[in-house]
KEKE-3310 file (N, C-alpha, C; in steps of 0.2 Angstrom, whole numbers, plus 5000, padded with zeros to 4 digits):
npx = (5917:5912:5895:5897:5906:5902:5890:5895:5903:5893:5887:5898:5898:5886:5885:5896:5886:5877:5883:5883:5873:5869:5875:5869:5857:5857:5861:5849:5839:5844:5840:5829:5825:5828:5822:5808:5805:5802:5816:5817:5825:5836:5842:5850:5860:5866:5872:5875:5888:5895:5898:5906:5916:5923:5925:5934:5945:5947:5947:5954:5963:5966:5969:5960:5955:5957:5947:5935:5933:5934:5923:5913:5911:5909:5896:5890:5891:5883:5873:5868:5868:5853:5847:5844:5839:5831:5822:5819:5808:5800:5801:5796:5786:5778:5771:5774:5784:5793:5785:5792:5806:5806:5804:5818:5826:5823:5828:5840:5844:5843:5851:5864:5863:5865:5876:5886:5882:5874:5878:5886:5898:5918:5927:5944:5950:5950:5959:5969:5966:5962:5957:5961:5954:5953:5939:5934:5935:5938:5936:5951:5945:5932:5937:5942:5932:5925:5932:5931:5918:5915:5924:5918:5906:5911:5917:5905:5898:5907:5906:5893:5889:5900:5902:5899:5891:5885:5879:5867:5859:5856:5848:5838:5833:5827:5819:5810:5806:5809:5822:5824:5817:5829:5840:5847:5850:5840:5836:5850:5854:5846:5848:5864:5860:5853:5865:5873:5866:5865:5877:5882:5873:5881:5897:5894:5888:5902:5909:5904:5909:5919:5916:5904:5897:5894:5885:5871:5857:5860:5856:5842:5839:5848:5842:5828:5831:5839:5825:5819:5825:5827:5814:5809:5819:5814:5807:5818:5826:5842:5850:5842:5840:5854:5854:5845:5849:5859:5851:5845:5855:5862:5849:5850:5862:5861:5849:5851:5861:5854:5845:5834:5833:5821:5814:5821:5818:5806:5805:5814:5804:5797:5798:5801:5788:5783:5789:5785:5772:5772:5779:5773:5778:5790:5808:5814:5806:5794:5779:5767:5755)
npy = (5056:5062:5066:5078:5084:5084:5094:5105:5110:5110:5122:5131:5133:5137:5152:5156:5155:5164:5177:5177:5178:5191:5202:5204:5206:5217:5227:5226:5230:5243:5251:5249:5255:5269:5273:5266:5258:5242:5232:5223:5221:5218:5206:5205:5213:5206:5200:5204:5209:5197:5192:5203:5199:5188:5192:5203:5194:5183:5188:5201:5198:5202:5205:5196:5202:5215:5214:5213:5225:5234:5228:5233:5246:5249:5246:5255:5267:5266:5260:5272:5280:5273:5276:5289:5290:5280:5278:5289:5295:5287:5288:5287:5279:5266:5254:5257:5258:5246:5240:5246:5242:5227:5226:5232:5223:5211:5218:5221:5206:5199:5206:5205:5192:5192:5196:5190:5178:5159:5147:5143:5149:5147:5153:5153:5146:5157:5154:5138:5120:5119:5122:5119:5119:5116:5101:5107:5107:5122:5127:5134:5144:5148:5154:5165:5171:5174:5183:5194:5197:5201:5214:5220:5223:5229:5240:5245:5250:5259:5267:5272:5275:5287:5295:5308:5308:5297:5298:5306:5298:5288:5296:5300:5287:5286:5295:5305:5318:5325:5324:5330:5344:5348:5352:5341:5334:5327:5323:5319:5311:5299:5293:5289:5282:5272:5268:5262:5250:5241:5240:5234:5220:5218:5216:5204:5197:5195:5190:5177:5172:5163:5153:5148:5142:5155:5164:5170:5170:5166:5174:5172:5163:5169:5180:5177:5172:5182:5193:5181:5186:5199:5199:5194:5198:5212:5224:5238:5235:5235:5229:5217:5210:5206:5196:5188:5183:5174:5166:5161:5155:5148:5137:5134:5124:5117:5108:5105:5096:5086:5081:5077:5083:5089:5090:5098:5112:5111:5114:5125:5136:5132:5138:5152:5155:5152:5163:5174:5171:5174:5186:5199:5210:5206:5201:5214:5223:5236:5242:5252:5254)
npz = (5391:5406:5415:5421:5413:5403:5403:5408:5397:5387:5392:5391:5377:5376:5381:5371:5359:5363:5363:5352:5346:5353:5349:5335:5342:5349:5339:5332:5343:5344:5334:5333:5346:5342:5330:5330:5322:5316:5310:5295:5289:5293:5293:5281:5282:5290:5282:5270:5278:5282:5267:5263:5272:5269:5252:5257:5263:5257:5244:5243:5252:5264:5285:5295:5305:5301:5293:5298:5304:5291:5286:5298:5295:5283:5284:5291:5286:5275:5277:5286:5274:5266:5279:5275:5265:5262:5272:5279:5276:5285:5300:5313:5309:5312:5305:5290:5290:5294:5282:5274:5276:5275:5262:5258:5261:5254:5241:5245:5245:5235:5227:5234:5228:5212:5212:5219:5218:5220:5226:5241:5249:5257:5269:5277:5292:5305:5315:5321:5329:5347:5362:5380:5393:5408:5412:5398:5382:5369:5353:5344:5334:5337:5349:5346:5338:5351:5357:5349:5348:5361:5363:5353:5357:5371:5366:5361:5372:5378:5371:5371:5383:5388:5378:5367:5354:5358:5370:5365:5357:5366:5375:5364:5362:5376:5377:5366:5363:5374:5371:5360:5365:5374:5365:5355:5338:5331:5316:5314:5324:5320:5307:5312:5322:5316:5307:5314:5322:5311:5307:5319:5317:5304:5309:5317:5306:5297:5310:5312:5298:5294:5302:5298:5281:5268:5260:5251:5258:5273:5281:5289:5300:5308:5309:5317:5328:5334:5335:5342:5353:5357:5361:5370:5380:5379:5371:5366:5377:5380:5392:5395:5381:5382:5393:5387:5375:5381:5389:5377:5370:5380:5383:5369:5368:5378:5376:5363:5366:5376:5370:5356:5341:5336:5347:5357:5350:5352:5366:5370:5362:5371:5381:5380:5378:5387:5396:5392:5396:5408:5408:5399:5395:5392:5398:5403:5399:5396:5402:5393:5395)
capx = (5916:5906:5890:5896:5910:5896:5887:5901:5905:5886:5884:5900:5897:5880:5888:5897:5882:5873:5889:5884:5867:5867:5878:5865:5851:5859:5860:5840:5836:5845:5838:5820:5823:5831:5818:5805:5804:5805:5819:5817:5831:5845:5847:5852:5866:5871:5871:5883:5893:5898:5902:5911:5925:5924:5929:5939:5949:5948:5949:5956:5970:5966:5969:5953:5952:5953:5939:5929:5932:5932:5912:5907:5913:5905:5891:5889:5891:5879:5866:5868:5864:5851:5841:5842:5835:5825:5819:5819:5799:5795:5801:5793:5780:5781:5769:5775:5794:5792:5784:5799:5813:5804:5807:5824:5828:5823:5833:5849:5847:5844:5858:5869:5862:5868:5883:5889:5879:5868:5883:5890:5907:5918:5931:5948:5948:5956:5963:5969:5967:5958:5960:5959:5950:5949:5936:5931:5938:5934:5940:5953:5942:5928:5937:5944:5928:5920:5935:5929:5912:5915:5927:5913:5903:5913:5916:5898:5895:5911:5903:5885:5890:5906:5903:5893:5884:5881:5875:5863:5856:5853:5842:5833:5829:5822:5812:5812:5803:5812:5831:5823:5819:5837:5843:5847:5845:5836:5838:5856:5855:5842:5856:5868:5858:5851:5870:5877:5864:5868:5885:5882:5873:5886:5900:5888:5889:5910:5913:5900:5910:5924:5912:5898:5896:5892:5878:5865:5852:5863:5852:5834:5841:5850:5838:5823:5836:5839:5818:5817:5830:5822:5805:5810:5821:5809:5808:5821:5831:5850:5850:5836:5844:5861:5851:5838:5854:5863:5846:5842:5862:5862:5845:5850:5865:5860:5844:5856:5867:5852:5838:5833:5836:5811:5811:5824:5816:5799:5804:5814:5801:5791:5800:5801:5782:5781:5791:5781:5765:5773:5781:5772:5783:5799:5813:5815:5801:5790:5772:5764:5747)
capy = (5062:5060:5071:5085:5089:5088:5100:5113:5111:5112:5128:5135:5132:5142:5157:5158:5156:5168:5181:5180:5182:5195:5205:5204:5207:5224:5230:5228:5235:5250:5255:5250:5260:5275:5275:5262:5253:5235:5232:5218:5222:5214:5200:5207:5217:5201:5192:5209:5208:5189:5192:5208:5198:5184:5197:5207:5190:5179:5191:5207:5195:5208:5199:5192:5210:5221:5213:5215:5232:5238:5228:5237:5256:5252:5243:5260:5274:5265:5260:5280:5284:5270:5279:5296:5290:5277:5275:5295:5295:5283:5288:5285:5277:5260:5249:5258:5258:5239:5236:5247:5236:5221:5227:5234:5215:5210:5220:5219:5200:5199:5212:5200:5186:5194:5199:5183:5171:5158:5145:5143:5148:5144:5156:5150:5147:5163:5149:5131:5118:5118:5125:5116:5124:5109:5098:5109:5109:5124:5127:5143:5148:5150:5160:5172:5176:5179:5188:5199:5198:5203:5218:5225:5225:5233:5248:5250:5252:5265:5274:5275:5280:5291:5300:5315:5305:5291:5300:5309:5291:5285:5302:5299:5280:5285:5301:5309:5323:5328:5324:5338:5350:5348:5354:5334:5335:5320:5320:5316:5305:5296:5288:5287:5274:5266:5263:5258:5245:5240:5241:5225:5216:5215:5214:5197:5191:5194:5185:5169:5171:5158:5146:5143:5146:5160:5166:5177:5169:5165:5178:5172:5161:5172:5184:5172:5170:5190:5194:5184:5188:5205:5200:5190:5202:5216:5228:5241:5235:5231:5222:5213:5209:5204:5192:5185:5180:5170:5160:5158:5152:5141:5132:5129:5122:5110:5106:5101:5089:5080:5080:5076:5090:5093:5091:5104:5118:5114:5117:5131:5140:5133:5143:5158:5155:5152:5168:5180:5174:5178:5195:5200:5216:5204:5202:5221:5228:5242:5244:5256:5256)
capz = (5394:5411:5414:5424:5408:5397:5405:5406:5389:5382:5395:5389:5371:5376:5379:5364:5355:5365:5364:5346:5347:5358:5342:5331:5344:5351:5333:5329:5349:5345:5327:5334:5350:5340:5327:5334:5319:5315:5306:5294:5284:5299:5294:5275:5283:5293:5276:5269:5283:5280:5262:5266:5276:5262:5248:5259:5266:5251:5237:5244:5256:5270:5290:5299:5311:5294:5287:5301:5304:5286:5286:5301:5294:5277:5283:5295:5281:5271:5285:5286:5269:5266:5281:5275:5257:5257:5277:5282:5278:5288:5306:5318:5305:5314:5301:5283:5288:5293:5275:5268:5278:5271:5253:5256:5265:5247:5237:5246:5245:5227:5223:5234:5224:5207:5213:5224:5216:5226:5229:5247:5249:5263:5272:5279:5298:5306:5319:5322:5336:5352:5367:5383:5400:5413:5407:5390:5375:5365:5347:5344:5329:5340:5357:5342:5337:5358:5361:5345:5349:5368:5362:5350:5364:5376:5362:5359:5380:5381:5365:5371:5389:5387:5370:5366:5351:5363:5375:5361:5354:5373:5376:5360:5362:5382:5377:5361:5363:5377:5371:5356:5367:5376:5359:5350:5332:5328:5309:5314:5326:5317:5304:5317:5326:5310:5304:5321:5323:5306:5309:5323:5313:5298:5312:5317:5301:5299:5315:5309:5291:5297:5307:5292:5276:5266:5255:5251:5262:5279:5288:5292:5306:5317:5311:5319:5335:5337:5336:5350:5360:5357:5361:5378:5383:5378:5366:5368:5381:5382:5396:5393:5376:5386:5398:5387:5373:5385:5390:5374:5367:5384:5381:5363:5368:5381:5372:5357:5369:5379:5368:5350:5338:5336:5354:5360:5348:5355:5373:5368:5361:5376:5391:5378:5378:5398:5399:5388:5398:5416:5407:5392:5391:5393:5405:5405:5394:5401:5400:5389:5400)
cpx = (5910:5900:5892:5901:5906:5891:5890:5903:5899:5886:5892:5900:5891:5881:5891:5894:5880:5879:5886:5878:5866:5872:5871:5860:5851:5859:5854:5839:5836:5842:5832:5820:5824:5823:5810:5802:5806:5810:5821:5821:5838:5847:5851:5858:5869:5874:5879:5887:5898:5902:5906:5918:5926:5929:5936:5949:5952:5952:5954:5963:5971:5966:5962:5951:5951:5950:5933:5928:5929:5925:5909:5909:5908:5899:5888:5886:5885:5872:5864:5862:5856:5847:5839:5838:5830:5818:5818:5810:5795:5797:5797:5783:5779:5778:5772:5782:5795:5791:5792:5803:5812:5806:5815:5826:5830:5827:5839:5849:5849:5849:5864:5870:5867:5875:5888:5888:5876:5874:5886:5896:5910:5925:5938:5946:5952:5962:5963:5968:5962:5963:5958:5958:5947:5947:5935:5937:5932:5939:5942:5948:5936:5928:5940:5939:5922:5924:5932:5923:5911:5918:5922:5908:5904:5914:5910:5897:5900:5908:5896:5886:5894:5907:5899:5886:5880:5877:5868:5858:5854:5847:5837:5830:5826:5817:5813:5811:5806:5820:5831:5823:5827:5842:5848:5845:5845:5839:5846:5857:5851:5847:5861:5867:5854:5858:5873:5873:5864:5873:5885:5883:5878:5893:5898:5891:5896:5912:5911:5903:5913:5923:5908:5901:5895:5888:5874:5857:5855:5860:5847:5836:5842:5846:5830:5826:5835:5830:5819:5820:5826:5818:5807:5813:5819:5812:5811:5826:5835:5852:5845:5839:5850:5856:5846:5844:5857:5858:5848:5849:5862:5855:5847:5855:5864:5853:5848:5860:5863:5846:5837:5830:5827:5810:5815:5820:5809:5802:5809:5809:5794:5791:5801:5793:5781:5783:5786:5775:5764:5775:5777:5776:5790:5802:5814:5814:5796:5784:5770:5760:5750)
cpy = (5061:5064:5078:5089:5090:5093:5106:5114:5112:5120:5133:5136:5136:5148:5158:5158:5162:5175:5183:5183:5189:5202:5206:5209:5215:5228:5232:5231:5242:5253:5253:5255:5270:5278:5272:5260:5244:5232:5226:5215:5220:5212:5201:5210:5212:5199:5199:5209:5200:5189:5197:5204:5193:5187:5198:5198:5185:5184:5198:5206:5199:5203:5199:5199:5214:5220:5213:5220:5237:5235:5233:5243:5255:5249:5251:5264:5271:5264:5268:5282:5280:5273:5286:5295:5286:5276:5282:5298:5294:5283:5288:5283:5269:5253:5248:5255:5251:5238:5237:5243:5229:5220:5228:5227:5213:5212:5219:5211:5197:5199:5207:5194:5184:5197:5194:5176:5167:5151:5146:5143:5149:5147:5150:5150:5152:5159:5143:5127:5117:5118:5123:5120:5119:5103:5101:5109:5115:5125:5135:5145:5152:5157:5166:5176:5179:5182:5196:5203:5202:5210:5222:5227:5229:5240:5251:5253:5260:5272:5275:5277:5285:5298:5303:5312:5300:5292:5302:5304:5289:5293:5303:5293:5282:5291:5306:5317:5327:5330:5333:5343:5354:5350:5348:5333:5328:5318:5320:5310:5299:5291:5286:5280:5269:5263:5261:5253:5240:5236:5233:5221:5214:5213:5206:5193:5191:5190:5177:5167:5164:5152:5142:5144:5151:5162:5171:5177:5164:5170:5178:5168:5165:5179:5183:5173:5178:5193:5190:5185:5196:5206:5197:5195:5209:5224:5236:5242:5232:5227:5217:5210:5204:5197:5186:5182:5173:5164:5157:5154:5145:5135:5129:5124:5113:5107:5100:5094:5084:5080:5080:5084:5094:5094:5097:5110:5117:5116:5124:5137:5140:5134:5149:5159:5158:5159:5176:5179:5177:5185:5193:5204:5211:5205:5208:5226:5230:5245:5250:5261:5263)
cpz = (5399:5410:5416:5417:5403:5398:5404:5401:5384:5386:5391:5379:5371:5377:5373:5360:5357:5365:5355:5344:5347:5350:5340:5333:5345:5345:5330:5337:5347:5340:5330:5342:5349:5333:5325:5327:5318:5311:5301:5288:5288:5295:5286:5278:5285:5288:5274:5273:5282:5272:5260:5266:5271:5259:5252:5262:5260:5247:5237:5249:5262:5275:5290:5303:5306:5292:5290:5302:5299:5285:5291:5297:5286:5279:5288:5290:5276:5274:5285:5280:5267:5272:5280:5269:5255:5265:5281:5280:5282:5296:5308:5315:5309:5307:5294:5285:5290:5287:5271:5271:5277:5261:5253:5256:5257:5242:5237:5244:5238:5224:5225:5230:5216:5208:5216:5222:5221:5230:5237:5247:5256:5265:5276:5287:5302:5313:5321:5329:5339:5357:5375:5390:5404:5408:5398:5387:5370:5359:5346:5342:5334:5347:5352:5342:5343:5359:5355:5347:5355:5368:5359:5354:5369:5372:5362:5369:5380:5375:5368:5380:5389:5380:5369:5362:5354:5366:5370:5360:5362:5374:5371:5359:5371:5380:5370:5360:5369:5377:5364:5358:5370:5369:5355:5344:5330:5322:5308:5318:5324:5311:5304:5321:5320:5309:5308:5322:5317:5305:5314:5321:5307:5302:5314:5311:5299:5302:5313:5302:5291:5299:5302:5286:5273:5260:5255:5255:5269:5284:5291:5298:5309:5316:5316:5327:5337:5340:5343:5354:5360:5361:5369:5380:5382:5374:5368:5372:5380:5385:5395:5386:5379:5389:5392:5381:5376:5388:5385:5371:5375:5385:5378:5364:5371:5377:5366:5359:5372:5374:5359:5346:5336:5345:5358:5357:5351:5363:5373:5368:5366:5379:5387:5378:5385:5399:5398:5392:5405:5414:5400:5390:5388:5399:5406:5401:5399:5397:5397:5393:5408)
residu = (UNK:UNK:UNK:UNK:UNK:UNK:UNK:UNK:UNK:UNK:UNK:UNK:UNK:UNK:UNK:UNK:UNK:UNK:UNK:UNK:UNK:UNK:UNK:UNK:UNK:UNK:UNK:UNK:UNK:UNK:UNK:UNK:UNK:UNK:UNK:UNK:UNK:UNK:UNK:UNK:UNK:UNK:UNK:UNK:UNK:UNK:UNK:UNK:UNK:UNK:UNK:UNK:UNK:UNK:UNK:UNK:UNK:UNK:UNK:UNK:UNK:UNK:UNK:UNK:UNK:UNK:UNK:UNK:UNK:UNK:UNK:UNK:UNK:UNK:UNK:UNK:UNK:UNK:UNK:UNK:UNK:UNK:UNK:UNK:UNK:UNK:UNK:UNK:UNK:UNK:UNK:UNK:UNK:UNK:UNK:UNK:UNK:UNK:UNK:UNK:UNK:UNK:UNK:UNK:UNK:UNK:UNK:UNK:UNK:UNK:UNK:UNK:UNK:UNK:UNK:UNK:UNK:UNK:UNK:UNK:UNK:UNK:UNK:UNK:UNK:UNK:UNK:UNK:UNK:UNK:UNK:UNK:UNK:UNK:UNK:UNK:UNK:UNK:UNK:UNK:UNK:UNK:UNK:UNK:UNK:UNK:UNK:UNK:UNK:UNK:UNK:UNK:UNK:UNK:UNK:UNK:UNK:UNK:UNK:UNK:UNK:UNK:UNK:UNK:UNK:UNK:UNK:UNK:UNK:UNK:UNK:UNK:UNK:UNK:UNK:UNK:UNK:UNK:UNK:UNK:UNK:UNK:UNK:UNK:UNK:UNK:UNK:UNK:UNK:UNK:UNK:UNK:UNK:UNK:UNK:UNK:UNK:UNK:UNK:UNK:UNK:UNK:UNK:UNK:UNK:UNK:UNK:UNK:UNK:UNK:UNK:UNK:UNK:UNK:UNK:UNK:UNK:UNK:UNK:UNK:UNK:UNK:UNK:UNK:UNK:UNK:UNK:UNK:UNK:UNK:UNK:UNK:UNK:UNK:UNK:UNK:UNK:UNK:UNK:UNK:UNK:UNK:UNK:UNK:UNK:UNK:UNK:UNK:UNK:UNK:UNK:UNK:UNK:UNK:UNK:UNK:UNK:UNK:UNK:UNK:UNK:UNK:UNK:UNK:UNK:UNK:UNK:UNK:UNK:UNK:UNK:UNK:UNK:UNK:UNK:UNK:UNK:UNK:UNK:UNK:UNK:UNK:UNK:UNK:UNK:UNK:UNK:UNK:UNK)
# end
């Protein structure tokens, strides 16, 4: 393979990292822009979500799109009830309701632990092959789960612009105090946007079920990945999120083709560095001051 198809092949392989990313990341922006906590509970739902499609695919015999669905809807209703019971103190607490989404993180891992076991178990592939685009070869399994990844995205944009609750949740993450006055009752939208951001994340870990492993500690990576896509692309925003994904899935990729596996993570984390010192907010975070 010359240099220029290695290129195109590490750069499109960076999107479909950063496609997946960007899942994950969109699910923590909106629970920290809805109830402006840190939610340190993702990457447990990512982990639920993964062993979700497992069961439901392995055990339960359901297709690869059923088992996604049915994770997002109960990672949803639960996400729901899980902020009205254990995380409905601590709105707009930002340090306690960190400590709490640090404990709950812990207990779901656990419970998956005792219920799953610590064993990695290993999904079929929902597709065979490779599929060829010019120079690139990319693998079916893989354009299955961006065509997935690209369609959950394009849902959540027609629901958060088009829909009454959308609209509702987008007026409570730019101004709260004034989507209350506009008559928006909060302690609704409140576990609507906790379990739809939720809801991403367990969709995240569904799509990744078929690509890795699965376990009960599978979510501190791409929870590590999501933060900073967050934090580069600045706290609260979706584009920004969108934008700072796709760097960061195109970095790792080509990082990972030309460069040895301690030197690409340092300069990764050193243009994430560079970035944060020309933006401190982020590529599309908004000053305070």
């Amino acid at each position: 393979m010359d240099l220029t198809s290695l290129i195109v092949q590490a750069l499109s392989n960076g999107v479909i990292i950063g496609l997946l990313y960007l899942l994950m990341a969109v699910g923590f922006t909106l629970v920290f822009g809805v109830m402006r906590i840190v939610n340190f509970a993702h990457s447990e739902f990512y982990m639920l979500g993964a062993v979700a499609a497992y069961v439901f695919v392995s055990d339960w015999h359901l297709t690869f799109y059923a088992a996604v669905l049915l994770a997002f809807v109960a990672a949803v209703l639960f996400g729901g009830f899980v902020e009205w019971v254990v995380l409905k103190p601590f709105r707009n607490d930002e340090l306690n309701g960190m400590i709490a989404t640090i404990g709950l993180g812990m207990i779901l891992q656990n419970l998956a632990l005792i219920a799953f076991g610590p064993d990695p178990q290993f999904m079929p592939p929902v597709a065979v092959g490779a599929v060829s685009l010019g120079p690139v070869m990319l693998p079916a399994s893989r354009l299955v789960v961006v065509g997935c990844s690209a369609a959950a995205l394009a849902l959540l944009y027609v629901f958060l612009r088009w829909t009454r609750w959308g609209r509702a949740l987008r007026a409570v993450v730019q101004d709260m105090e004034i989507a209350t006055a506009q008559g928006i009752r909060a302690r609704l939208v409140y576990p609507l946007g906790f379990g739809l951001g939720v809801g991403l994340a367990a969709v995240a870990g569904a799509l990744m079920a078929p690509l890795f492993s699965v376990s009960p500690f599978i979510g501190a990576t791409p929870m590590l990945k999501a933060f900073i896509v967050v934090i580069l692309g600045g706290l609260g925003s979706i584009p920004g999120a969108a934008l700072a994904s796709l760097l960061l899935g195109v970095a790792e990729s080509l990082g990972s083709t030309f460069l040895d596996g301690s030197v690409s993570d340092i300069a990764i984390f050193g243009l994430v560095m560079a970035i944060l010192i020309i933006r401190p907010t982020g590529l599309f975070g908004r000053s305070t001051a």
